[in-house]
FILUM-773204 format. One line per field, with one value per atom (N, C-alpha, C, CB): x, y, z; residue number from 1; atom name. Coordinates in steps of 0.2 Angstrom, whole numbers, plus 2048, in hexadecimal, padded with zeros to 3 digits. Glycine has a CB too. Layout:
<recs>
x = X;... $
y = Y;... $
z = Z;... $
seq = NUM;... $
atom = CA;... $
</recs>
This chain:
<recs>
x = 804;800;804;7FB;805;808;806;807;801;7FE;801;7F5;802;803;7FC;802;7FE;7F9;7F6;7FA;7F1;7ED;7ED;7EA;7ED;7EE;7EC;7F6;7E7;7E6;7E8;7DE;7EC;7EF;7E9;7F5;7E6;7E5;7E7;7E4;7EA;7F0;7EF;7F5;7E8;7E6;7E4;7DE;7E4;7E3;7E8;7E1;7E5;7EA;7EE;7E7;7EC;7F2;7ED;7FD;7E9;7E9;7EA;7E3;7E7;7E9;7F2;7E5;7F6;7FC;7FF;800;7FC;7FD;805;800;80A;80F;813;813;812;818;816;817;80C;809;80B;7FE;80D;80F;812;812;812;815;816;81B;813;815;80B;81D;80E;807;80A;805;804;805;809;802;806;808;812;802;814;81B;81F;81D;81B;820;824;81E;829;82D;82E;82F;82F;82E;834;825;839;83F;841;841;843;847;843;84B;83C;83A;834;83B;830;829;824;827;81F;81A;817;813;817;815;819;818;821;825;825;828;823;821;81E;81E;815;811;813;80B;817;819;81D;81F;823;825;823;826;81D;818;815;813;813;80F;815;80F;81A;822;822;82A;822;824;81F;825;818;814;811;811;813;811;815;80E;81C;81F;820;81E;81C;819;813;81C;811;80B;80A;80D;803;801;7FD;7FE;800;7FD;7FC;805;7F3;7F3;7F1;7EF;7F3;7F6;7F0;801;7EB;7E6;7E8;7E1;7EA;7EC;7E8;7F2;7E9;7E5;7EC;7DE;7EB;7EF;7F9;7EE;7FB;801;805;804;802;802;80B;7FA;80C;813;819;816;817;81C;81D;81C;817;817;81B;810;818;81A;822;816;824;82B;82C;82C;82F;830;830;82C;82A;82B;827;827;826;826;822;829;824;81D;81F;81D;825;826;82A;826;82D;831;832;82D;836;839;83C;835;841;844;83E;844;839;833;82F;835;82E;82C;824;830;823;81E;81C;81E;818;816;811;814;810;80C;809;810;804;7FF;7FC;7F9;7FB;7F7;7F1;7FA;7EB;7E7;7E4;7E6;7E3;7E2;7DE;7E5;7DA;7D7;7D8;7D3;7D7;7DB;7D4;7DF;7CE;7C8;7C9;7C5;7C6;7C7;7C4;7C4;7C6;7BF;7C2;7BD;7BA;7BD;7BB;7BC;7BF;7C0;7BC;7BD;7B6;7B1;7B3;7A8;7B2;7B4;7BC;7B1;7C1;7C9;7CA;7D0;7C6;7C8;7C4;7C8;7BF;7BB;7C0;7B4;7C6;7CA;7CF;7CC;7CD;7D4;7CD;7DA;7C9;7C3;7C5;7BB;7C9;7CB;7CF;7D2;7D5;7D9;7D6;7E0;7D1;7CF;7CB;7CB;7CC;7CA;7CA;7CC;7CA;7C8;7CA;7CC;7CB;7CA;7D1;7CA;7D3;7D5;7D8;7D1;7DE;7E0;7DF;7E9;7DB;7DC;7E0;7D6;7E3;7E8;7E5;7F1;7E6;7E6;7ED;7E6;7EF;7F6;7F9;7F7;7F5;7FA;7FB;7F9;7F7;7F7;7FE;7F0;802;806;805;80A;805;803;80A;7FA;807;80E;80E;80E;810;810;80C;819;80C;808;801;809;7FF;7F7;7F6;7F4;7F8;7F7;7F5;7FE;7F9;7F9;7F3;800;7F3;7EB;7E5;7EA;7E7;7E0;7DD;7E1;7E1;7E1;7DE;7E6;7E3;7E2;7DB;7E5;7DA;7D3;7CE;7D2;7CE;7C9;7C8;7CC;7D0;7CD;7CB;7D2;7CE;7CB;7C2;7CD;7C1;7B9;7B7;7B6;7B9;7B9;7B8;7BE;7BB;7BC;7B6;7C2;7B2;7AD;7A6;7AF;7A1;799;799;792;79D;79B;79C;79F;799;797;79A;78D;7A1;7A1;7A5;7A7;7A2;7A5;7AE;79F;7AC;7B6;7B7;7B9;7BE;7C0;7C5;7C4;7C1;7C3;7C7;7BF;7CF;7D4;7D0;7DC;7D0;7D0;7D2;7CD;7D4;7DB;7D7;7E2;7D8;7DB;7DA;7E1;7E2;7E4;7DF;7EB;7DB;7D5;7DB;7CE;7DE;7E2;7E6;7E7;7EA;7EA;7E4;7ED;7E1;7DD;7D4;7DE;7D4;7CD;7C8;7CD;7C9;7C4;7C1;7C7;7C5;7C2;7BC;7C4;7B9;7B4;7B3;7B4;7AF;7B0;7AC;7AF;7AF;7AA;7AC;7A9;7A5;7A3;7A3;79A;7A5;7A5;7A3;7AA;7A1;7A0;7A2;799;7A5;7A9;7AF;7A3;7B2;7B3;7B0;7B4;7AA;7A6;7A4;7A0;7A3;7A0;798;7A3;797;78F;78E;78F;791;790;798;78C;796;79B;797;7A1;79B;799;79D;798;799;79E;798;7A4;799;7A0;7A0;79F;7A6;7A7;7A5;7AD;7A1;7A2;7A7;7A0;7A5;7AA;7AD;7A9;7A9;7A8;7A7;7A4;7AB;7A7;7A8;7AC;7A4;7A2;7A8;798;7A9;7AD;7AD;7AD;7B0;7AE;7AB;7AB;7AE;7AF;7B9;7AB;7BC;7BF;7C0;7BD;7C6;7C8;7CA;7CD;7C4;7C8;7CD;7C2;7D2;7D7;7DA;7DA;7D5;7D9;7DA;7DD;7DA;7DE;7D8;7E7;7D7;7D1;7D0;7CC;7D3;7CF;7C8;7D1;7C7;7C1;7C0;7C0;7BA;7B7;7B5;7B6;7B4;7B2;7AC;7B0;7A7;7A2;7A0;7A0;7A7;7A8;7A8;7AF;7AA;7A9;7A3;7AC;79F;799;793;798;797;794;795;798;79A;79C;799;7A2;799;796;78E;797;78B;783;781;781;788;789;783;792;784;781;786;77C;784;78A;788;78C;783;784;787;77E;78B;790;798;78D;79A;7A1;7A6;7A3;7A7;7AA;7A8;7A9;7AF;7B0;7AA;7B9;7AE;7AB;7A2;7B0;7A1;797;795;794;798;795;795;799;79D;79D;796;7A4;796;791;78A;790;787;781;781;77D;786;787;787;78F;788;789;782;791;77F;777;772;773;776;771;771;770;777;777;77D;774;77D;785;78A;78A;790;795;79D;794;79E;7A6;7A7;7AB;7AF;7B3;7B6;7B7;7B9;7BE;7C5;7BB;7C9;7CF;7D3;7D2;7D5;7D6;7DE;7D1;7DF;7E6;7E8;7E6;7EE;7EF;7F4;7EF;7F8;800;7FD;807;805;804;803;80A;800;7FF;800;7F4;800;801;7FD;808;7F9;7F7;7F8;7F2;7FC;7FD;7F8;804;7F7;7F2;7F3;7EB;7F7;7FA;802;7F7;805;80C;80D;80F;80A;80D;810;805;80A;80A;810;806;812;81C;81F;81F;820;829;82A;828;830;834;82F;83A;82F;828;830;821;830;834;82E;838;82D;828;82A;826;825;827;81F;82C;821;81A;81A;818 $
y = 7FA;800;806;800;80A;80F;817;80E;817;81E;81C;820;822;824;821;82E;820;81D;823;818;825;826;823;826;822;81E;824;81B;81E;820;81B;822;81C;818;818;81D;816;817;817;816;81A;819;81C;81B;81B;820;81C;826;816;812;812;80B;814;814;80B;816;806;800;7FD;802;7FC;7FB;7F4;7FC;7ED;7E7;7E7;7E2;7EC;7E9;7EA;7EA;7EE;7ED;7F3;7E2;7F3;7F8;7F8;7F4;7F6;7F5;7FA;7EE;7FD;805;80A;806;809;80F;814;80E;81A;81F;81F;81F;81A;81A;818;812;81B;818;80E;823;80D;806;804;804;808;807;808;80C;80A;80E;807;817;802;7FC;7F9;7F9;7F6;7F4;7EE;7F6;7EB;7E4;7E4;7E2;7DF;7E0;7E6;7DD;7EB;7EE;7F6;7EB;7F5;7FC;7FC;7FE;802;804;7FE;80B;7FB;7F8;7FC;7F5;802;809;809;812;809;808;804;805;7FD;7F8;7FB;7F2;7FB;7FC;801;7FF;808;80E;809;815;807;802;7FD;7FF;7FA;7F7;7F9;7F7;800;805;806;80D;808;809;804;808;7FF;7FA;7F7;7F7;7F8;7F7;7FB;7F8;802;806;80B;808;80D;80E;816;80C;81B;81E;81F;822;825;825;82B;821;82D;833;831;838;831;82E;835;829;832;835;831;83B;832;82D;832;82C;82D;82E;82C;82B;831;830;833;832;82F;831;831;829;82B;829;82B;81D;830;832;832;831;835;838;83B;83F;83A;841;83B;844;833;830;82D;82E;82E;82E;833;82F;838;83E;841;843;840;841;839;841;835;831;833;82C;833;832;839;829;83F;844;847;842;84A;84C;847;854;842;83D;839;840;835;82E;82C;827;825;822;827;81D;82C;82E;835;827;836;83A;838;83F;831;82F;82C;82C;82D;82D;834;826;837;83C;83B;842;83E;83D;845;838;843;848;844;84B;849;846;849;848;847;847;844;846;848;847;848;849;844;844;840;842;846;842;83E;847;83C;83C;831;841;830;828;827;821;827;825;81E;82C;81C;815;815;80D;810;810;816;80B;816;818;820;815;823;82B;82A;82E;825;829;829;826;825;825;82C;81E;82F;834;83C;833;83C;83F;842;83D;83E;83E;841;834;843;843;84B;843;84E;857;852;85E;84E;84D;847;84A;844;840;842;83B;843;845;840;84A;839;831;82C;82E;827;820;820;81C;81C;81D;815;820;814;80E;810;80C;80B;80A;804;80B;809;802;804;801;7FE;7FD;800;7F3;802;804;7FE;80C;7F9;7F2;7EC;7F0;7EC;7E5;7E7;7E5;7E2;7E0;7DC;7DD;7DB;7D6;7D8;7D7;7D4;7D2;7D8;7CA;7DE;7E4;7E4;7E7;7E0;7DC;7DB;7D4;7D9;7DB;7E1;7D9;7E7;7ED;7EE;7F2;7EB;7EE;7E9;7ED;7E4;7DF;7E1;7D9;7E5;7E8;7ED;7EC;7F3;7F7;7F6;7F7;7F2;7EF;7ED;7EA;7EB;7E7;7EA;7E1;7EF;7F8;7F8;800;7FB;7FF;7FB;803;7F6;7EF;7F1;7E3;7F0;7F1;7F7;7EF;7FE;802;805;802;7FF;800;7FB;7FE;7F9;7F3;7F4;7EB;7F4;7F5;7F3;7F1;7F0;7ED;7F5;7E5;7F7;7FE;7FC;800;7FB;7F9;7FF;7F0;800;805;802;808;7FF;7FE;7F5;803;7F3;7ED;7EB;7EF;7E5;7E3;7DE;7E3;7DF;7D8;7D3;7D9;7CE;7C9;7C3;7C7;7BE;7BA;7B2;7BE;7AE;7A7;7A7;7A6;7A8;7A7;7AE;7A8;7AA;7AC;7AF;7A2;7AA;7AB;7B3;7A5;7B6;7BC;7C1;7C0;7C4;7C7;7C3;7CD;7BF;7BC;7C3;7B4;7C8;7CD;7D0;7D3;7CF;7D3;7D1;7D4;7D2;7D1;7C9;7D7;7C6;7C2;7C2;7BD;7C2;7C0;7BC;7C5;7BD;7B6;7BA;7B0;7B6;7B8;7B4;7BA;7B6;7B2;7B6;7B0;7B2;7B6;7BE;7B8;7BD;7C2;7C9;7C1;7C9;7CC;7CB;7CC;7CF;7CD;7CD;7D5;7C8;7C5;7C7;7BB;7C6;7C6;7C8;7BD;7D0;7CF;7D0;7D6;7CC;7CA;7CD;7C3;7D2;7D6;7D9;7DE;7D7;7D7;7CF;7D9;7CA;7C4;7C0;7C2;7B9;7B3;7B0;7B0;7AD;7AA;7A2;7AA;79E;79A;79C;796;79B;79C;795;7A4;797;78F;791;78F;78A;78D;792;78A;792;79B;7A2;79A;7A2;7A9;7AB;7A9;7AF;7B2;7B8;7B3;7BB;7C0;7C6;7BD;7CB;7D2;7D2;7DA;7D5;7DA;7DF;7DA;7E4;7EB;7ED;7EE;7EA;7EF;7EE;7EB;7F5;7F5;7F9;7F7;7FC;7FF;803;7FC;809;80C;811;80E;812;816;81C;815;821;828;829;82B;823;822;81F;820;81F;81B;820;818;825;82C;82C;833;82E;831;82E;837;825;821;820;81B;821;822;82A;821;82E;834;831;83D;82F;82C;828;82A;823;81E;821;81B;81E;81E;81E;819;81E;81F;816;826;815;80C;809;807;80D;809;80C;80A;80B;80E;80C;80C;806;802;805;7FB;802;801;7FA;7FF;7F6;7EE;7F1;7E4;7F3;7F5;7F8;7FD;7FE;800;7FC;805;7FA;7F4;7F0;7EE;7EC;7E8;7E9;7E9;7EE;7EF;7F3;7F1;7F4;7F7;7F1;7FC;7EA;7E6;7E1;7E1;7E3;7E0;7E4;7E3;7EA;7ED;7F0;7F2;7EA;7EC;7ED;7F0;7F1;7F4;7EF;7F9;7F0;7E9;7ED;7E9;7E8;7EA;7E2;7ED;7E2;7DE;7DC;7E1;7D5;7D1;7CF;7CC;7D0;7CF;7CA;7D5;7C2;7BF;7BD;7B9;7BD;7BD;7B6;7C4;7B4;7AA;7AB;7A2;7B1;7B1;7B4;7B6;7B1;7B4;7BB;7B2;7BD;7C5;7C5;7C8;7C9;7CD;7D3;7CF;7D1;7D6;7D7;7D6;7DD;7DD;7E1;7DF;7DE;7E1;7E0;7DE;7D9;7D7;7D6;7D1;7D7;7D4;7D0;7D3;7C9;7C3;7C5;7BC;7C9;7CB;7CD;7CF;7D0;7D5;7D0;7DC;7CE;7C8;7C4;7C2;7C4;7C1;7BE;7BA;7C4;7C4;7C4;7CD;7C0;7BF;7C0;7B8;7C5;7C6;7C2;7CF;7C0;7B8;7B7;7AD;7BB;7BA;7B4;7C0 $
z = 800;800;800;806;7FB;7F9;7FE;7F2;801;805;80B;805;80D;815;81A;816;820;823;827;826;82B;82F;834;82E;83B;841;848;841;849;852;854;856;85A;862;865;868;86A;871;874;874;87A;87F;886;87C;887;88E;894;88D;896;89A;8A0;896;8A6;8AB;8AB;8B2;8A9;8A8;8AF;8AA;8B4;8BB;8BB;8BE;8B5;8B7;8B6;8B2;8B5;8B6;8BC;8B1;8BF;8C9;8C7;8CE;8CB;8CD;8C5;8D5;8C0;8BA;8B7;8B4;8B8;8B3;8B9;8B1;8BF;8C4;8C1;8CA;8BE;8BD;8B5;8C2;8B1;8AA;8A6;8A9;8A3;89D;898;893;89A;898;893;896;88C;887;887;884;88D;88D;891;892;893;893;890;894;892;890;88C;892;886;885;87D;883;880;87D;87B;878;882;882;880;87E;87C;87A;87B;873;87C;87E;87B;87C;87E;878;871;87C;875;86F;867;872;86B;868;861;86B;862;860;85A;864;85F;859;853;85C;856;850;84C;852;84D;849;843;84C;846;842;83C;846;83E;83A;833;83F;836;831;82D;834;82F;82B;826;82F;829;826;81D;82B;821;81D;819;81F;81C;81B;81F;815;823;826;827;825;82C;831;832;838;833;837;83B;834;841;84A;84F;850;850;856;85C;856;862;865;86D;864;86D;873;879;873;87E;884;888;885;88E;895;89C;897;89D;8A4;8A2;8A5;8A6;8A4;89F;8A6;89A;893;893;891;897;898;894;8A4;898;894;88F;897;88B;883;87F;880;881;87D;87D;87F;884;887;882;893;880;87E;874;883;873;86A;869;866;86E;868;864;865;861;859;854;854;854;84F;850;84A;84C;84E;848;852;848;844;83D;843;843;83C;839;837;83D;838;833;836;833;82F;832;82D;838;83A;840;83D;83D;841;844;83F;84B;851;854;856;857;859;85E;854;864;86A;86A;871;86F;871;878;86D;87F;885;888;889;88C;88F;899;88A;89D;8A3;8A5;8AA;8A5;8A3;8A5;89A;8A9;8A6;89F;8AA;89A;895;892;88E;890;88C;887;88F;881;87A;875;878;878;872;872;873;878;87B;879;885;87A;879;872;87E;86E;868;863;866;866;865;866;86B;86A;86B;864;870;860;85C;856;85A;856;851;84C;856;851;84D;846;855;847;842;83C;847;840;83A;834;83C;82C;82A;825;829;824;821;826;81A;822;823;828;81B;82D;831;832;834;835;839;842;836;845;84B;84F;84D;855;857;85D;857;862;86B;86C;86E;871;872;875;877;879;87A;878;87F;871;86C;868;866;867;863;85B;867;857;853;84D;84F;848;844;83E;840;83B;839;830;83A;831;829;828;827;831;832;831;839;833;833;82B;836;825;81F;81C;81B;81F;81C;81D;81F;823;827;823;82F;822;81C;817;81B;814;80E;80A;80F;810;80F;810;814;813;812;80D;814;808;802;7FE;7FE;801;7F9;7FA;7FC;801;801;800;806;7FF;7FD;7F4;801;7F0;7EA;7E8;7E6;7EB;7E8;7ED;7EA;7E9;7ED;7F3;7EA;7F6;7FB;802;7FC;805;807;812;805;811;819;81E;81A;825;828;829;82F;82A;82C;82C;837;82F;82B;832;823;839;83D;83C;841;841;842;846;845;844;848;848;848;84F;84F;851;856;84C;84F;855;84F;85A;860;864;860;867;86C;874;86E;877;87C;87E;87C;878;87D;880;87A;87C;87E;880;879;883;883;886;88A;888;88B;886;88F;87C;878;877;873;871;86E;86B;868;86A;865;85E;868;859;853;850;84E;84B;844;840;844;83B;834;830;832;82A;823;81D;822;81A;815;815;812;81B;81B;81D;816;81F;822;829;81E;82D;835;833;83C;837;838;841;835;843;84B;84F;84E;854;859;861;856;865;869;870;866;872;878;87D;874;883;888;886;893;884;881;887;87E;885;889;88B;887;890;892;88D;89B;88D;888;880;88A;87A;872;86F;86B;86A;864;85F;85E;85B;856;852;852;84E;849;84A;844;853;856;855;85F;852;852;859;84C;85A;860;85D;864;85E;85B;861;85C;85B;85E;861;85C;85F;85F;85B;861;854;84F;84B;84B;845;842;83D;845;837;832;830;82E;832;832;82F;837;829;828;829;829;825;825;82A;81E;828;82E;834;82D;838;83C;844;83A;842;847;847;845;842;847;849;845;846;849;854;843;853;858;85E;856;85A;85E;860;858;85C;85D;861;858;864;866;86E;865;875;87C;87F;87F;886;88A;88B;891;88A;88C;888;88D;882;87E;87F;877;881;885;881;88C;87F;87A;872;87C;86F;868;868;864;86A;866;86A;86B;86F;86F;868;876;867;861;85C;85F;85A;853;854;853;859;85B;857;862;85C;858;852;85C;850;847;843;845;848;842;842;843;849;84A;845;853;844;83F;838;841;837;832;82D;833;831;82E;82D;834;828;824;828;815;82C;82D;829;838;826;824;82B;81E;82B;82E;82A;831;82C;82A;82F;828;82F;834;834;835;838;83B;83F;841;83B;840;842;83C;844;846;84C;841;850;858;857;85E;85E;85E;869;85A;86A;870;873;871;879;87C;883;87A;885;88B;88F;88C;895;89A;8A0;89A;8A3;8A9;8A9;8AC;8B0;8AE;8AC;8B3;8AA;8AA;8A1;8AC;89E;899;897;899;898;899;899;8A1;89C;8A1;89C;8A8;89A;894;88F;896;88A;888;880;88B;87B;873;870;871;86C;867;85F;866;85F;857;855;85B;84C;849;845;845 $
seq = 1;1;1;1;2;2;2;2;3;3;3;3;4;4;4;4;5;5;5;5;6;6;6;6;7;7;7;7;8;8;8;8;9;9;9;9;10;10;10;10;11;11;11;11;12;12;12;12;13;13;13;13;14;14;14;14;15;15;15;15;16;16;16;16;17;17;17;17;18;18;18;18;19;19;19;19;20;20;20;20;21;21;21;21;22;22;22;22;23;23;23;23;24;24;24;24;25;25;25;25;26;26;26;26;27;27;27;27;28;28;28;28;29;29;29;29;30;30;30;30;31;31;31;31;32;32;32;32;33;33;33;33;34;34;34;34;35;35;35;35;36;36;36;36;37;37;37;37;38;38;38;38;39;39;39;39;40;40;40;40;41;41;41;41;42;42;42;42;43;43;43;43;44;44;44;44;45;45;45;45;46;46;46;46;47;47;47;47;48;48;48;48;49;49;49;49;50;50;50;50;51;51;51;51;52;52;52;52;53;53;53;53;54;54;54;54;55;55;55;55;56;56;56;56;57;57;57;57;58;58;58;58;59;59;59;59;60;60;60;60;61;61;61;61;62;62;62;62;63;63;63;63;64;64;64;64;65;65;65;65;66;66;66;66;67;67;67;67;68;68;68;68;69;69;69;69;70;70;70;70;71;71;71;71;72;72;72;72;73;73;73;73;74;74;74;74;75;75;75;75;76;76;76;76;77;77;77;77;78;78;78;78;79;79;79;79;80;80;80;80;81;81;81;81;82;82;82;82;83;83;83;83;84;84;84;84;85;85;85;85;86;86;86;86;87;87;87;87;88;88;88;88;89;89;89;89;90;90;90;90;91;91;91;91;92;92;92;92;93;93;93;93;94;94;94;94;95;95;95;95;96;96;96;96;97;97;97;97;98;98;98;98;99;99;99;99;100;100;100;100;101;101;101;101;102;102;102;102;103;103;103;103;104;104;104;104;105;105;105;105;106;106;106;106;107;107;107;107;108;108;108;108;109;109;109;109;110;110;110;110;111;111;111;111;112;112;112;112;113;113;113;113;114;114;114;114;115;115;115;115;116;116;116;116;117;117;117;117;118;118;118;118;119;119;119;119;120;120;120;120;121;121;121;121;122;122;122;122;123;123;123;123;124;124;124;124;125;125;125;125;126;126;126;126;127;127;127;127;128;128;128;128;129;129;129;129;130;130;130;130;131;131;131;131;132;132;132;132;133;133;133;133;134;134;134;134;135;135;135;135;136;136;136;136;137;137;137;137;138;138;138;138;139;139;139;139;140;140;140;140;141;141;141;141;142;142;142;142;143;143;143;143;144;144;144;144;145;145;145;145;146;146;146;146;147;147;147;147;148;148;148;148;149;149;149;149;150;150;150;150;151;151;151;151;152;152;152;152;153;153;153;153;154;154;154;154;155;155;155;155;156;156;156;156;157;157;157;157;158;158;158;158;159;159;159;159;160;160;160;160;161;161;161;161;162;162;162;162;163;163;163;163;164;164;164;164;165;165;165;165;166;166;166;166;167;167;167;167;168;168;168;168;169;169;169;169;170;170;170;170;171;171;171;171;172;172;172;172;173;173;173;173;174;174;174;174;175;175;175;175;176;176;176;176;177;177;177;177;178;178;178;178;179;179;179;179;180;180;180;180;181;181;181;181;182;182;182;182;183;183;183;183;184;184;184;184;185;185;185;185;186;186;186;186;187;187;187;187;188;188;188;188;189;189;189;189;190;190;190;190;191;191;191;191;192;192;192;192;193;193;193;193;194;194;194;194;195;195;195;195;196;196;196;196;197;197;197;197;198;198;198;198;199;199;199;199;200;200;200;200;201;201;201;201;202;202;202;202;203;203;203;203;204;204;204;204;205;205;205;205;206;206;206;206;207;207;207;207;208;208;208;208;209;209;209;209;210;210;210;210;211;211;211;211;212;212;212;212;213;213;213;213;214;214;214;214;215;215;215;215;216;216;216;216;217;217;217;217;218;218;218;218;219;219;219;219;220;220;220;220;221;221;221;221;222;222;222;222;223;223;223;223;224;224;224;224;225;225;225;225;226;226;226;226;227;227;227;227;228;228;228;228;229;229;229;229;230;230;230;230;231;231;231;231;232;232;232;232;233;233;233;233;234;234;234;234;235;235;235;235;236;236;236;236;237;237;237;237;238;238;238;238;239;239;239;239;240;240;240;240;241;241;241;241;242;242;242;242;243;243;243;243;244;244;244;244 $
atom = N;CA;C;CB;N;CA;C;CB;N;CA;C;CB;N;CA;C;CB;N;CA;C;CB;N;CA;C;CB;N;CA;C;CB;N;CA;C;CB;N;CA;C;CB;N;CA;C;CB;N;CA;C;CB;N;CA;C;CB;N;CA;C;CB;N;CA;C;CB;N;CA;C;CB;N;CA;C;CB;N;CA;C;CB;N;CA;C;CB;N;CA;C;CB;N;CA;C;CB;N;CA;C;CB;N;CA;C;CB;N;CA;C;CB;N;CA;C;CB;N;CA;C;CB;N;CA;C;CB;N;CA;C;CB;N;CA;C;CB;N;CA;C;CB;N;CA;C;CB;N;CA;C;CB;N;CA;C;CB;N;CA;C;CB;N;CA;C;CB;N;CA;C;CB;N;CA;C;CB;N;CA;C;CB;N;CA;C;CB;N;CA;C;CB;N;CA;C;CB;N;CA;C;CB;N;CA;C;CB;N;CA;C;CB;N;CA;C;CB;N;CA;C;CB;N;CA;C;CB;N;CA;C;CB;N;CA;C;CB;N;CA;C;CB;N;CA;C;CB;N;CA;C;CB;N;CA;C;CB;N;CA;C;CB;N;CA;C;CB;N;CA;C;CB;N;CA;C;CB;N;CA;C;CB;N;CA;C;CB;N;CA;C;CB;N;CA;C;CB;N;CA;C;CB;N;CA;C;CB;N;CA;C;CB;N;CA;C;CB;N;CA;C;CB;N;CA;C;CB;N;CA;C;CB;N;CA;C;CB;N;CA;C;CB;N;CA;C;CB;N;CA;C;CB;N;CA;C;CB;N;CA;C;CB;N;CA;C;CB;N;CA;C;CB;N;CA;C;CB;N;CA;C;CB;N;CA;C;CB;N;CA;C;CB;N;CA;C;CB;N;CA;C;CB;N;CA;C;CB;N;CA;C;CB;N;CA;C;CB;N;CA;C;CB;N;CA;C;CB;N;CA;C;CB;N;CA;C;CB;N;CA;C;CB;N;CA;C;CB;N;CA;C;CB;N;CA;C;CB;N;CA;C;CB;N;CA;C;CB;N;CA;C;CB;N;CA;C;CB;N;CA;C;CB;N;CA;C;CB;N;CA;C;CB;N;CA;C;CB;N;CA;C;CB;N;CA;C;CB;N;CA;C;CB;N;CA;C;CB;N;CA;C;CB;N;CA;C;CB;N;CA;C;CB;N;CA;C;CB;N;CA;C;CB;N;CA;C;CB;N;CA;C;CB;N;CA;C;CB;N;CA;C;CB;N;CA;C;CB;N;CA;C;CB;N;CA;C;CB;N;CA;C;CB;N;CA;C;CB;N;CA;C;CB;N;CA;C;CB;N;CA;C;CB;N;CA;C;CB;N;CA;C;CB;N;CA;C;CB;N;CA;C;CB;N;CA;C;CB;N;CA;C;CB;N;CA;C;CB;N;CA;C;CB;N;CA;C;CB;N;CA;C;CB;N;CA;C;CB;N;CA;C;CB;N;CA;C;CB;N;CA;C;CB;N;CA;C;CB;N;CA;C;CB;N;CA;C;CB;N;CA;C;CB;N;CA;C;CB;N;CA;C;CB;N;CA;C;CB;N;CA;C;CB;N;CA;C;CB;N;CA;C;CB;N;CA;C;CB;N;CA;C;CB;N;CA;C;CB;N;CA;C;CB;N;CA;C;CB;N;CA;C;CB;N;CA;C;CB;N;CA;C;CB;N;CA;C;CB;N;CA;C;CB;N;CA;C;CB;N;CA;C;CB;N;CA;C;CB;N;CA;C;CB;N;CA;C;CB;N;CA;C;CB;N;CA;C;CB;N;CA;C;CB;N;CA;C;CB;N;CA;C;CB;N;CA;C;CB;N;CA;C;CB;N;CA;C;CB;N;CA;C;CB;N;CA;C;CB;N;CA;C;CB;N;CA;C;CB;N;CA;C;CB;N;CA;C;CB;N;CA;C;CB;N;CA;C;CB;N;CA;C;CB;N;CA;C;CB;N;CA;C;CB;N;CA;C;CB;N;CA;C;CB;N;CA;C;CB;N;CA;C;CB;N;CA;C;CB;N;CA;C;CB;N;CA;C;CB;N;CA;C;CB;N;CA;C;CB;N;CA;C;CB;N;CA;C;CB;N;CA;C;CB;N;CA;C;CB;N;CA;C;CB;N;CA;C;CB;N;CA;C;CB;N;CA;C;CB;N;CA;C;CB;N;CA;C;CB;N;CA;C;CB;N;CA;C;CB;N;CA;C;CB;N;CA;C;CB;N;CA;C;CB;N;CA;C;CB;N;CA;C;CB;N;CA;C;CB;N;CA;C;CB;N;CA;C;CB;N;CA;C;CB;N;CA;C;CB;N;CA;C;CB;N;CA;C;CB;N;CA;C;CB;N;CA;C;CB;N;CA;C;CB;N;CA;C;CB;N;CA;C;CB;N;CA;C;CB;N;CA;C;CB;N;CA;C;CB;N;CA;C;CB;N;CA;C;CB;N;CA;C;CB;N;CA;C;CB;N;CA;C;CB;N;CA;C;CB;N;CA;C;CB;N;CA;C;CB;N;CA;C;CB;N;CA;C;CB;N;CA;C;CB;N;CA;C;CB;N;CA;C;CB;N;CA;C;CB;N;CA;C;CB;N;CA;C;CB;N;CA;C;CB;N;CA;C;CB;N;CA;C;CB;N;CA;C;CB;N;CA;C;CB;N;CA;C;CB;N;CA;C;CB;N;CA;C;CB $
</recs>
């Protein structure tokens, strides 16, 4: 994919399941071989796309992002812009923060998922493709195989490539051919104010998606069989080798 990307972070969650390891640091600024998980994800982006315009949603001690990478990285080849809120908010309100800079189609990341830097460009990918053909979808969710990192997401079904059913706050048990959103997601022009319309009884991304896909609305799946990482607890960090 030859265009620049577009990219929101998240990155405002005070960390609490990782007990004393988020004390004084925002999550996303842990360390895993050697460099921020943030780190990682910019990287990703690079490599994927070659550069990046990131703005990067912060809450919980924003100082140590920014003290760290700046208005840009890798060389300048990825520019970054913040957006704060000291506010707890979750998903659906911190990603609503970044709404002044969005002016299309958009990549969104979790700030503590890792995955392999190729998903990033499949995800993508798989928008404009749907993008160039009748088929009319607000945006284009990852989903993984491996259920075990993150079991708290969403779970969805698909057919064909298309989501048929996402299923959040997830069971604790699923049937075959539920898939595990990730965090990572390619979105639409119509994905904001899908979101502004949204309730406060939808607080989450995956609520909204949810009933956008009860009603109707066509997001794509793009599915993912390489390991991926998501960090939430210590156990998560500790001699943690990333291998896609």
């Amino acid at each position: 994919m030859a265009r620049q990307i577009s990219a929101v972070i998240l990155a405002g969650g005070a960390g609490k399941r990782m007990g004393g390891l988020s004390h004084g640091i925002q999550k996303c600024m842990l360390p895993i071989e050697g460099r921020p998980i943030l780190a990682h994800i910019m990287e990703n982006l690079l490599h994927a796309f070659g550069g990046a315009e990131v703005v990067i949603a912060l809450g919980y001690k924003p100082d140590s992002v920014c003290d760290y990478f700046g208005s840009s990285y890798c060389d300048g080849r990825i520019s970054i812009r913040y957006v704060y809120s000291s506010e707890q908010l979750e998903t659906r309100r911190r990603l609503l923060l970044a709404d002044k800079f969005l002016t299309g189609p958009f990549l969104y990341l979790a700030g503590d998922v890792i995955s392999a830097p190729e998903q990033l460009l499949r995800v993508a990918e798989s928008y404009h493709g749907y993008a160039n053909s009748a088929v009319d979808v607000m945006g284009v969710i990852s989903v993984a195989v491996d259920h075990s990192p993150a079991i708290s997401h969403a779970l969805v079904r698909e057919q064909n490539n298309i989501a048929t059913e996402m299923a959040y706050p997830p069971t604790e048990q699923w049937a075959t051919g539920f898939y595990r959103e990730m965090g990572i997601a390619y979105f639409g022009p119509k994905f904001i104010p899908r979101l502004k319309e949204a309730t406060s009884e939808q607080p989450y991304l995956s609520h909204v998606i949810s009933q956008a896909i009860r009603e109707g609305t066509i997001f794509g799946v793009s599915t993912y069989l390489k390991a991926w990482y998501h960090f939430l607890r210590p156990d998560d960090c500790r001699d943690i080798a990333l291998h896609f």
